[in-house]
C-alpha positions as CSV (number, residue, x, y, z in Angstrom):
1,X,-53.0,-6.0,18.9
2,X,-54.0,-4.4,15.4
3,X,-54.1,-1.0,17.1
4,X,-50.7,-1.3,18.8
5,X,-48.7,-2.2,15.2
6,X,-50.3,0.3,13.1
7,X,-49.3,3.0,15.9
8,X,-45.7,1.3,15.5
9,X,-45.4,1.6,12.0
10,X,-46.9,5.0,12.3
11,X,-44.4,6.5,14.6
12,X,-41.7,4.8,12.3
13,X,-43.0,6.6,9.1
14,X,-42.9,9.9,11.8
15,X,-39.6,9.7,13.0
16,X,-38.4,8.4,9.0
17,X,-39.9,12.1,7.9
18,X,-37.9,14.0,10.5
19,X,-35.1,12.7,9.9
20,X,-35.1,13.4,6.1
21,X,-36.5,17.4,7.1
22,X,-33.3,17.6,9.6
23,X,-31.1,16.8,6.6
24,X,-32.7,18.6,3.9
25,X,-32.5,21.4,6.7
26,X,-29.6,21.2,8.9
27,X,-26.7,19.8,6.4
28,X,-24.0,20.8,9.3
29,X,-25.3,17.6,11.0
30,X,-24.0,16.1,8.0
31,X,-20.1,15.4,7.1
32,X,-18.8,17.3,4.3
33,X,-18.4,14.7,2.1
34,X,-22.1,14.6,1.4
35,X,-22.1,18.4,1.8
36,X,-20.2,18.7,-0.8
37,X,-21.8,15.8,-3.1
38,X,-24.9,18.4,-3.3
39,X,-22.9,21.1,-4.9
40,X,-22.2,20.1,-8.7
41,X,-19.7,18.3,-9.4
42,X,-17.0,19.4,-11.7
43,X,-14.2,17.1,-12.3
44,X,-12.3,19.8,-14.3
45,X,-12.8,22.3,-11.5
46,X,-13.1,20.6,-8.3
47,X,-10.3,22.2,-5.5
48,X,-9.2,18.4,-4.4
49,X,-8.1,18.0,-8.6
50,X,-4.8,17.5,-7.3
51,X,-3.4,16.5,-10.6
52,X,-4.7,15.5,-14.2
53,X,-2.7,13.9,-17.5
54,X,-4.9,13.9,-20.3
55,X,-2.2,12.2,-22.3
56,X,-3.3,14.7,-25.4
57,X,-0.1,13.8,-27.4
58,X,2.2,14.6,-24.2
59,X,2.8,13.9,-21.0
60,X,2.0,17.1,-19.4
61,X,0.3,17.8,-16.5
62,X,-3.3,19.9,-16.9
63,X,-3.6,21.5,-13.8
64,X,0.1,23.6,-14.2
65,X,0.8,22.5,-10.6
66,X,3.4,19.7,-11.5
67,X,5.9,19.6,-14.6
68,X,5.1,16.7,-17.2
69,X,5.9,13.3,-16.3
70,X,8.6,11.3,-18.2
71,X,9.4,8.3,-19.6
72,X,11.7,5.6,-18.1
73,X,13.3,2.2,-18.4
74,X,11.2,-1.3,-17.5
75,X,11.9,-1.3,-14.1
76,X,12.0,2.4,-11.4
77,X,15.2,3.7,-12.0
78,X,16.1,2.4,-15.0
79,X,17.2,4.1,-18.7
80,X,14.8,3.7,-20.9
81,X,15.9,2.5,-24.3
82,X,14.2,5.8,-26.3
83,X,12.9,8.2,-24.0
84,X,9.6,9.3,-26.0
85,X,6.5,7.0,-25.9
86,X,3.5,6.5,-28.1
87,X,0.0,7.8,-28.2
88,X,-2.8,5.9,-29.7
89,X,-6.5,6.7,-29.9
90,X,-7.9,7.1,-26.5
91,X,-11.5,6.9,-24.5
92,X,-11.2,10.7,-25.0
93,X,-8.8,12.4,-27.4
94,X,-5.2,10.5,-27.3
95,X,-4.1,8.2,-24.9
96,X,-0.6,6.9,-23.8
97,X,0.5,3.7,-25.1
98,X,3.0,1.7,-23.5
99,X,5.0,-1.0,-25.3
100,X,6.0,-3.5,-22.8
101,X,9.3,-2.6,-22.2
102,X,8.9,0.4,-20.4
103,X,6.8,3.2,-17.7
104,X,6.1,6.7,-17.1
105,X,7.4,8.5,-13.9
106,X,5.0,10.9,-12.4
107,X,6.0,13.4,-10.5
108,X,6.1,13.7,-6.8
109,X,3.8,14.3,-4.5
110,X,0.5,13.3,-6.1
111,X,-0.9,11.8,-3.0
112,X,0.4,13.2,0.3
113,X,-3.0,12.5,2.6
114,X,-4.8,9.1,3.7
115,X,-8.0,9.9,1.7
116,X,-7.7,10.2,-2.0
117,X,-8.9,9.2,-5.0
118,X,-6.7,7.2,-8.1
119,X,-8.7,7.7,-11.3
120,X,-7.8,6.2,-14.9
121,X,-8.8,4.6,-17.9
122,X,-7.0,1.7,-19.2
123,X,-6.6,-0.8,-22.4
124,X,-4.3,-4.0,-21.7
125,X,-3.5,-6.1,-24.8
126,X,-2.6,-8.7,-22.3
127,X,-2.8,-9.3,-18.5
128,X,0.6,-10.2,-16.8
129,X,1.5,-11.3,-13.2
130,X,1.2,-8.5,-10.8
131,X,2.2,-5.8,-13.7
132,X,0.8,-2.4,-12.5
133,X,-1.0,-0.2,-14.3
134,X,-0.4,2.5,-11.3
135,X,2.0,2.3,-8.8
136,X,2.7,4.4,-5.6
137,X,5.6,4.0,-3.1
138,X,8.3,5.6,-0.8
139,X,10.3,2.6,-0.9
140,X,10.4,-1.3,-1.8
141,X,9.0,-1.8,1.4
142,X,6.3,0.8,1.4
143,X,4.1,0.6,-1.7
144,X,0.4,0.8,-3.2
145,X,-0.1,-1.4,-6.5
146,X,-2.9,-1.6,-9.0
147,X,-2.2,-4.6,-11.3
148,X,-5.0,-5.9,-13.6
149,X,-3.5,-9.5,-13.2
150,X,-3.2,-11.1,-9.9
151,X,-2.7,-15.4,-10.3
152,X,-3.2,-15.6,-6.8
153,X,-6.8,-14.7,-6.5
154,X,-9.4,-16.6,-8.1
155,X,-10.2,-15.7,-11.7
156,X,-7.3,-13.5,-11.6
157,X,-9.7,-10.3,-10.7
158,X,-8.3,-6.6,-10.2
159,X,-6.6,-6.3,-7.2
160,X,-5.8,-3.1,-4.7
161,X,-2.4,-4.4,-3.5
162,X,-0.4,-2.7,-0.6
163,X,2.3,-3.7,1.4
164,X,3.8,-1.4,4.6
165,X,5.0,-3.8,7.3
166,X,1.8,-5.7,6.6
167,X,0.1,-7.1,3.2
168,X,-3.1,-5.6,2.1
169,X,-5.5,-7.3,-0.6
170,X,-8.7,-5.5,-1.7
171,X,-9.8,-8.5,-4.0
172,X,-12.1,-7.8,-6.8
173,X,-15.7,-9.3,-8.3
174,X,-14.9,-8.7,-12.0
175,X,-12.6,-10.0,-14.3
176,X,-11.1,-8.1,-17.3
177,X,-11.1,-8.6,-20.9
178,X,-7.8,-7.6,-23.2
179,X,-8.5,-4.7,-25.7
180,X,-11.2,-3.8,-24.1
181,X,-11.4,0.0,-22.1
182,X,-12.2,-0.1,-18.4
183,X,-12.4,2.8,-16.3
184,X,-11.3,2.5,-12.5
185,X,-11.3,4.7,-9.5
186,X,-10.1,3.8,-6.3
187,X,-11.2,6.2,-3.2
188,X,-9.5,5.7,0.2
189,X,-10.9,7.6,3.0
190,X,-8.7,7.6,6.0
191,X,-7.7,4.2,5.0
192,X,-11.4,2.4,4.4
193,X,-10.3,1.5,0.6
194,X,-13.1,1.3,-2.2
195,X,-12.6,0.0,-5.6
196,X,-14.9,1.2,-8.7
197,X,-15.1,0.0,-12.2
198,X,-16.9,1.5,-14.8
199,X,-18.5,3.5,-12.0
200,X,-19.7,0.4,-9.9
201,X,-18.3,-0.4,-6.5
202,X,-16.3,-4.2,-7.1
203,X,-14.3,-4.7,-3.9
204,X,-15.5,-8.1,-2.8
205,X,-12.9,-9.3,-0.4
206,X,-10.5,-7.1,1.9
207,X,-7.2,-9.6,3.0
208,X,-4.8,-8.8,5.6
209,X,-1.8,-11.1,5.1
210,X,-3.8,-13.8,3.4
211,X,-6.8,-13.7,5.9
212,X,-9.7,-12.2,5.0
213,X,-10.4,-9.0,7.2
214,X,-13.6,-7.1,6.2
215,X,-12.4,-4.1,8.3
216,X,-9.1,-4.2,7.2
217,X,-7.5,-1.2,6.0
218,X,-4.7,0.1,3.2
219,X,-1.9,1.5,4.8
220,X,-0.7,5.2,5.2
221,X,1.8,5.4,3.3
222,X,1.6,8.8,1.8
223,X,1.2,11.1,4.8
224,X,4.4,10.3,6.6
225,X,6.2,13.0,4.5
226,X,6.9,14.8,1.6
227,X,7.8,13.1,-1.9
228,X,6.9,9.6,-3.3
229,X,8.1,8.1,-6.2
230,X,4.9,7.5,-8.6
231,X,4.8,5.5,-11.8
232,X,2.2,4.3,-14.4
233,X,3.0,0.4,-15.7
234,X,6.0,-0.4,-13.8
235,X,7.3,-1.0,-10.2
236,X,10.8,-2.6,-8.6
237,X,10.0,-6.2,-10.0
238,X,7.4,-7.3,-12.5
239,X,6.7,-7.4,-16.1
240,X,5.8,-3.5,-17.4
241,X,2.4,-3.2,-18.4
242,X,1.4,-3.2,-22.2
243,X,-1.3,-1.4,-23.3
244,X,-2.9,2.1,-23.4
245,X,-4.0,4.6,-20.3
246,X,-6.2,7.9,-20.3
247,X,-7.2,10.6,-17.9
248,X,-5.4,9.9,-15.2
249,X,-6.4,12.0,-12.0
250,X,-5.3,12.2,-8.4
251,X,-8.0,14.1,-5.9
252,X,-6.7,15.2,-2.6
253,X,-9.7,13.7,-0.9
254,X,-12.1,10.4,-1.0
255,X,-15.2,11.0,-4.0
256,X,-18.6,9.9,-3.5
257,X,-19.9,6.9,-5.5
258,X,-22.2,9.8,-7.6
259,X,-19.1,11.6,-7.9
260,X,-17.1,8.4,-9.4
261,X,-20.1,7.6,-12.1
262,X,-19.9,11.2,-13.1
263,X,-16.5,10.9,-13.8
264,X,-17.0,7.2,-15.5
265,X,-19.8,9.0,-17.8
266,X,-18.0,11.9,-18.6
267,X,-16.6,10.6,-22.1
């Protein structure tokens, strides 16, 4: 009996070592997310850096592939009562600061596939209802929300909140502190969302209107066609968001959890 398990856990440790000399050898087995996890990652110089505001005083866009974003009233589409905005002192360099009473529209086009990545910094001075720090949407009906405030989840955690003929809830493990900087990434890969903060994964729960759904996925909202409207701290409805935001970055494709901390370390 001795004889036959040790010959088990023999051919186990055998076929464990082939399988790590295949990969080491043969990466086109592989998909290319990992392929491309073993280059080095720059997140200055990556080709998915779609677009990057550094918020270094302005509201330009780093890359040169989009014109600056601008300021707006407290709801989409609204006049906003001074159209310059504040800058405070950020996680690196200047941040923006908004006051409350109004947002920042970002251009179009920022996310146009179903895998991305949504990457920021962020400072509240308080936490209101369903306020979003980033917003994404084609219409009232077809939106992606990240509020820091959600009363109708327990604790009133971070919350990945879509809606596109169905409601989506990507529930969070960690509650959040005023004046306090967190960073956050959010990385959807063909619509299998993930949710990190302060480069650890935090998405607990995954609802599909109101029942919980492990497999659930955000909608695709962004690949239908061209355009977008795309905001930072407001949306149709709710309160604007009050507080400061830095280094926020769009990637044209889903980032690896390594690739996330680098990003959450690189200060």
């Amino acid at each position: 009996m001795k004889s036959i398990k040790s010959k088990k856990v023999f051919l186990l440790v055998l076929s464990t070592l082939i399988l790590l000399t295949l990969a080491s050898q043969c990466p086109a087995l592989f998909p290319k997310e990992v392929e491309a996890e073993a280059k080095a990652f720059d997140p200055d110089k990556d080709e998915a850096l779609v677009a990057w505001f550094s918020f270094e005083g302005d509201l330009s866009e780093k890359t040169g592939k989009f014109e600056a974003a601008k300021v707006i009233g407290d709801k989409i589409g609204k006049t906003p009562k001074e159209e310059k905005v504040s800058f405070v002192e950020g996680i690196s360099g200047k941040a923006v600061y908004l006051d409350g009473e109004g947002g920042i529209l970002l251009p179009e086009d920022l996310v146009k596939g179903y895998s991305y990545t949504i990457s920021f910094w962020m400072k509240a001075d308080v936490f209101t209802p369903w306020t979003p720090v980033f917003f994404g949407a084609y219409d009232v009906s077809n939106w992606i929300s990240i509020p820091p405030y959600h009363p109708g989840v327990k604790g009133g955690s971070y919350l990945l909140w879509s809606f596109s003929g169905y409601w989506y809830d990507g529930i969070l493990d960690v509650s959040f502190k005023p004046e306090t900087w967190y960073h956050v990434a959010v990385v959807v890969r063909r619509g299998d969302a993930a949710v990190y903060v302060n480069g650890k994964y935090t998405l607990s729960k995954i609802q599909i209107n109101g029942m919980e759904d492990p497999t659930g996925k955000i909608a695709d909202i962004f690949s239908r066609k061209p355009g977008g409207i795309f905001t930072l701290g407001v949306n149709w409805w709710d309160q604007p968001y009050k507080g400061a935001i830095d280094e926020l970055r769009i990637y044209s494709r889903a980032l690896t959890m390594n690739e996330i901390k680098i990003l959450y370390e690189r200060r």
